[in-house]
C-alpha angles and dihedrals in degrees: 000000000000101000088061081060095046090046095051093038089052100052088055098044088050093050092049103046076069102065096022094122098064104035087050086054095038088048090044098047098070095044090051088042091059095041088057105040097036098025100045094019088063091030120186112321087065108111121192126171088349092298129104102272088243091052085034086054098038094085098035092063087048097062085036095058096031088051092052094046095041087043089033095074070072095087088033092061092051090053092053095046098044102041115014096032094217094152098054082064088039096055086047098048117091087268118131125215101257096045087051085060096033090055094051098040081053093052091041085052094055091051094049099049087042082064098055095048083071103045083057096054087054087052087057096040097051090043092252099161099209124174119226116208135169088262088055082055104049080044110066086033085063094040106048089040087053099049091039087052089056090041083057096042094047084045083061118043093034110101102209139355094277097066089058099050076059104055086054099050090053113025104015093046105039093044091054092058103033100047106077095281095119107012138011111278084233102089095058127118103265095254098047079062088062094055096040088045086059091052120090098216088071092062090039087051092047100054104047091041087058099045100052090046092058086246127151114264132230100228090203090055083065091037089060096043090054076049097059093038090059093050103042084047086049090052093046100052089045083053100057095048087049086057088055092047 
């Protein structure tokens, strides 16, 4: 089973260290643009969720750009279904089903915790004290495994790049600015809270925020995002099996 994952691992690795440079400097520019324009731009006197709006904003961009780089091997799956019909050898090769998703939620995970890597060289560059602890750990594992499961899931129902397009404009975006990244759900309408409250980046938002601010965590909140993981992992692997069918 592993080697399948290897394999597939390896391929995308491969492809990327390629192009590193320039998806390093195209996932670093729209952090740093928020830091600028929102963390420098409130300064200081800002206040959001009791914290100091840059420390407030910190983890927020981490869950953001993790999100976009682990949800983002979504287009490149497309890409490589659509043009270049890797998946039809993939789905001939002695690969089973589980080591094909495995291997792309792996690659979606180092991309996302790529990501986050640089988020937390702008904290120190910008003076943002933030506190890691085990929890932050289990957290963007689940997180990133969970967004790069439904990068992998939406990769594989969606019938042409413009569906896709389509996903990102009404679930991916709204739910990056709606779900705690730049301000506390809490001062949402009430009914805005029912949809946040039904997408997985708030929890995801909540509990790193919390763990790298030396806040108390709501265990639920962990327990949810495990529950998401396990379901986008499930939808993916029924997905793939769907593309072979």
């Amino acid at each position: 089973m592993f080697n399948g994952i290897k394999g597939i691992l390896y391929r995308e690795l491969k492809v990327y260290s390629k192009r590193a440079r320039k998806q390093l400097l195209a996932s670093s520019l729209s952090p740093l643009l928020f830091l600028v324009a929102f963390g420098w731009g409130f300064g200081g006197k800002v206040v959001a969720g009791g914290l100091p709006y840059i420390t407030f904003l910190i983890p927020g961009l981490i869950t953001m750009s993790s999100l976009n780089q682990s949800y983002g091997i979504a287009q490149e799956i497309n890409i490589t279904r659509f043009y270049f019909h890797l998946y039809d050898e993939y789905l001939i090769a002695p690969v089973s089903h589980i080591e094909i998703v495995l291997g792309e939620i792996f690659y979606g995970m180092f991309k996302g915790l790529l990501s986050t890597v640089l988020i937390f060289i702008y904290a120190m560059l910008f003076k943002v004290k933030l506190l890691l602890s085990p929890l932050f750990f289990i957290a963007i594992l689940l997180h990133t495994f969970l967004f790069a499961s439904l990068g992998t899931t939406i990769a594989m129902i969606i019938k042409d790049h413009g569906s896709q397009a389509t996903v990102n404009t009404f679930v991916i975006t709204p739910m990056i600015f709606l779900c705690g990244t730049f301000f506390p759900v809490d001062k949402l309408p009430y009914i805005f809270k029912l949809v946040v409250y039904a997408l997985p980046l708030t929890y995801s938002t909540k509990v790193i925020r919390a763990s790298l601010t030396g806040r108390a965590i709501y265990m639920p909140y962990l327990f949810l995002m495990a529950v998401f993981a396990v379901l986008f992992f499930y939808t993916a692997y029924q997905a793939v099996k769907k593309v072979e069918a």
